[in-house]
C-alpha positions in Angstrom: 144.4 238.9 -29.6 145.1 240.8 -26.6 148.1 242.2 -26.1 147.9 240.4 -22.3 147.4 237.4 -23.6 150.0 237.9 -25.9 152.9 238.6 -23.7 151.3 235.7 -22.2 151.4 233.2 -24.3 155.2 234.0 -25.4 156.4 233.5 -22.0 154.7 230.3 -21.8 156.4 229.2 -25.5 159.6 230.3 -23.4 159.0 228.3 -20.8 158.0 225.5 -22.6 161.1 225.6 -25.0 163.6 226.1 -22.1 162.5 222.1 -21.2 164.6 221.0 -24.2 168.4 222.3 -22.6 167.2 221.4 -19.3 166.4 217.7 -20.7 170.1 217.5 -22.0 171.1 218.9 -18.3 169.0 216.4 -16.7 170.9 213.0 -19.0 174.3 214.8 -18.3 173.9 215.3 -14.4 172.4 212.3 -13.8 172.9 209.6 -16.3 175.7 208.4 -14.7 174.0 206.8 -11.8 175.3 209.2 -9.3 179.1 207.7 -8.8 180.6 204.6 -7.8 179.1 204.0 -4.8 175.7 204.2 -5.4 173.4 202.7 -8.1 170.8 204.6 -8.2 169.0 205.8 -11.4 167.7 209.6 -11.4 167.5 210.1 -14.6 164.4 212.5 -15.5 163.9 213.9 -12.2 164.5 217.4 -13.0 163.1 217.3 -16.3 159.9 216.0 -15.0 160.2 217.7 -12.4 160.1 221.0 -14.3 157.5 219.6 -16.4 154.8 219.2 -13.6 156.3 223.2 -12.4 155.6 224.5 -15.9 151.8 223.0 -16.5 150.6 224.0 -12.9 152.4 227.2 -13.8 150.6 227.7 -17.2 147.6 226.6 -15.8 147.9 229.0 -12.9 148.7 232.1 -14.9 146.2 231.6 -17.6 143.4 231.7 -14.9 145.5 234.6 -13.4 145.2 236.4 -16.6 141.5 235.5 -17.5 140.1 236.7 -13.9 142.7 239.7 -13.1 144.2 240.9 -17.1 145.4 244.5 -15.7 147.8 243.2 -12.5 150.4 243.3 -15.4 151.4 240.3 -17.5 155.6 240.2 -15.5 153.6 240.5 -11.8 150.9 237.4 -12.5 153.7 235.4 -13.9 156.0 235.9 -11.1 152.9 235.5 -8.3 151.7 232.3 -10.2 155.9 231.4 -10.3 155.8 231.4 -7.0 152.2 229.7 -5.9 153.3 226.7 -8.3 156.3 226.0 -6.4 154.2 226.3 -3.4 151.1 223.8 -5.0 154.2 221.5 -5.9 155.7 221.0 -2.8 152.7 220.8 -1.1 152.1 218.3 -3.6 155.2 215.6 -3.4 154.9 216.2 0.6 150.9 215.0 0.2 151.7 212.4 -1.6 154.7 211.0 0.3 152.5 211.4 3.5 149.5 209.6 2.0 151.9 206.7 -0.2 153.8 206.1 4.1 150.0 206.2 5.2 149.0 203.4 2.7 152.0 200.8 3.6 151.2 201.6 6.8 147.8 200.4 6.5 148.9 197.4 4.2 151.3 196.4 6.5 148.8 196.5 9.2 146.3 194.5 7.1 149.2 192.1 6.6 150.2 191.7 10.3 146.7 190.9 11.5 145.9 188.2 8.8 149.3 186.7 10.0 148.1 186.7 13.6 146.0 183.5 13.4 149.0 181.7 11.9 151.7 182.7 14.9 151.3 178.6 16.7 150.5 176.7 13.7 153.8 175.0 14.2 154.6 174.2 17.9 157.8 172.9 19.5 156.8 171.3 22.2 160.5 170.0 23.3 164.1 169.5 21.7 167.2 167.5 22.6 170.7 166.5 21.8 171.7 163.1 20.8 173.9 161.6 22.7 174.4 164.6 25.1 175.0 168.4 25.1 179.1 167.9 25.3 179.5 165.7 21.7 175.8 165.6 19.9 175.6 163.8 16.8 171.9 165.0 15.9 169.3 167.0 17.4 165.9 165.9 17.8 163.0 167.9 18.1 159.0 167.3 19.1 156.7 169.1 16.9 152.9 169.4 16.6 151.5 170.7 13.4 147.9 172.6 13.4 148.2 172.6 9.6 148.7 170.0 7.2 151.9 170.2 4.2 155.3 169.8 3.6 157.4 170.0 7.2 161.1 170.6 7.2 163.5 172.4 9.3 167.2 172.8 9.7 169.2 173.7 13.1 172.3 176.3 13.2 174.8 176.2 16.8 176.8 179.4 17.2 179.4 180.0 19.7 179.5 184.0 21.1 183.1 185.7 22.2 183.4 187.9 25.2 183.7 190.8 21.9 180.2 189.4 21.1 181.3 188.3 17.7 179.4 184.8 16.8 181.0 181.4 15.4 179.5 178.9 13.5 179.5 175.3 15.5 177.4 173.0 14.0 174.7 172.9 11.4 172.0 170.3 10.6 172.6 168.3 7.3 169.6 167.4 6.3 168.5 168.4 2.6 165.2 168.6 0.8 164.4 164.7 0.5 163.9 165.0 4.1 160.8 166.9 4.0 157.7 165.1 4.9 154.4 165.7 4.5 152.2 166.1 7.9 149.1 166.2 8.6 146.7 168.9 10.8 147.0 168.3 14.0 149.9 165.6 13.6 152.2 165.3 16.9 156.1 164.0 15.6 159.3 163.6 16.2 161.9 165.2 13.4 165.7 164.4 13.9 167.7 167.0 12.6 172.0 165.0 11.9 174.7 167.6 12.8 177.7 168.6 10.8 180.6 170.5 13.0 182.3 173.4 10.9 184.5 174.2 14.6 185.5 172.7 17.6 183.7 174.0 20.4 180.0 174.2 22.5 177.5 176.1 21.0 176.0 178.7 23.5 172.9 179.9 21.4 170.7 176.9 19.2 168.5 178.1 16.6 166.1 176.0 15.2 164.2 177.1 12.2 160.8 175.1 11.4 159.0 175.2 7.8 155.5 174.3 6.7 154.9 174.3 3.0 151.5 174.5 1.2 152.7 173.4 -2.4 153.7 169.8 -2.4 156.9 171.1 -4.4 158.7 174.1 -4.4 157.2 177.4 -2.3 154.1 179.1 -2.2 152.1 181.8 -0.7 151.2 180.6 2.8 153.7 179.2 3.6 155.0 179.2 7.1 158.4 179.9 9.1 158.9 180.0 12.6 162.5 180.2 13.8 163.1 179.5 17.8 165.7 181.3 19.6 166.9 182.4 23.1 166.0 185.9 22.5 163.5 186.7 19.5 163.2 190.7 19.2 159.6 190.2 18.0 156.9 187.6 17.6 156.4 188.4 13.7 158.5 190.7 10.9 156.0 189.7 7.9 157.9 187.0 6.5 159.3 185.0 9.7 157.0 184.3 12.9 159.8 184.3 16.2 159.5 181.6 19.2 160.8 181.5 22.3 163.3 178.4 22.4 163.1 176.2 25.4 166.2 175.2 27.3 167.1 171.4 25.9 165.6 168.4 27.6 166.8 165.1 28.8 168.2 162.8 25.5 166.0 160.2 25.5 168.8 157.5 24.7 
């Protein structure tokens, strides 16, 4: 053997034995989690990542040594030191850029197979029973473009000149209300009221749900909440409707 590779090869075995104290450094620094505040397991990031240093590094130098064995055995191993550090954090930014890049584009994909689903449940018109001042119920006029398992519940909040929100009223009504609908199905749903305050409920939001599964939930199925304001039309799990002012009780 060479005396090039020799050198070599014994700073290599170096290398590769100093992973053993820095595995022990890696469990004491960070087996705890990081403190009280945070829960966050790190365990065997500097262990691996010295690992993936020290085999780009070998893999480097043993090239370096092959193509260019008079540069000095102390020069290459510094050079190819510093060009693995340089492949590696080229590396870990590639890959975060290309992993943001791909939930990018599944988030995308997500959004636009969601699009055709954005009116399957209509609220045509909504009103207090027996007035605005005292309801006892809600009722609201829905049209379905899907058929499955309808249900919906209603939440009243009262807003303080700090901007802080109360709770008013809620709706009461529980699963054994839910009732299966048709496509295309125009209805009427009454949603009963419970008051958890005294007081008039400046901002109504009323959340309507159309289940695939005859039981229990499933994929597809559909949320739309109605409010004054909605921020967006669609955040991947809810889809957001503008909420019309109430109408005329009908009693």
């Amino acid at each position: 053997m060479k005396p090039v590779w020799r050198k070599h090869l014994m700073i290599c075995l170096f290398l590769g034995l100093l992973a053993v104290p820095i595995y022990f450094l890696d469990f004491a620094s960070t087996g705890g989690g990081g403190g009280n505040w945070i829960s966050l397991d790190f365990r065997g990031l500097i262990f691996w990542t010295y690992i993936t240093l020290i085999a780009i590094h070998l893999t480097v130098s043993s090239i370096a040594v092959l193509l260019l064995p008079k540069s000095g055995v102390l020069r290459i191993q510094f050079g190819s030191m510093v060009f693995s550090v340089i492949l590696l954090v080229t590396g870990v930014a590639a890959y975060g850029k290309l992993r943001r890049l791909a939930i990018s584009n599944e988030r995308r994909t997500l959004m636009d197979s969601r699009k055709p689903l954005v009116n399957i449940i209509e609220l045509k018109r909504w009103w207090y029973i027996p007035d605005e001042t005292d309801p006892t119920e809600i009722q609201v006029s829905v049209v379905v473009h899907q058929s499955g398992r309808f249900a919906g519940d209603v939440i009243g909040e009262q807003t303080d000149p700090s901007g802080s929100s109360t709770t008013v009223f809620q709706s009461t009504r529980g699963p054994e209300s839910q009732r299966q609908v048709l496509e295309g199905e125009a209805f009427t749903y009454v949603f009963p009221l419970k008051f958890l305050t005294a007081g008039r409920a400046d901002d109504v939001r009323i959340t309507l749900y159309l289940f695939k599964a005859p039981s229990g939930p499933a994929p597809g199925d559909i949320a739309k909440v109605f409010m004054r304001s909605p921020q967006q039309g669609d955040d991947g799990e809810d889809f957001y409707g503008v909420l019309p002012a109430p109408s005329q009780s009908r009693q």
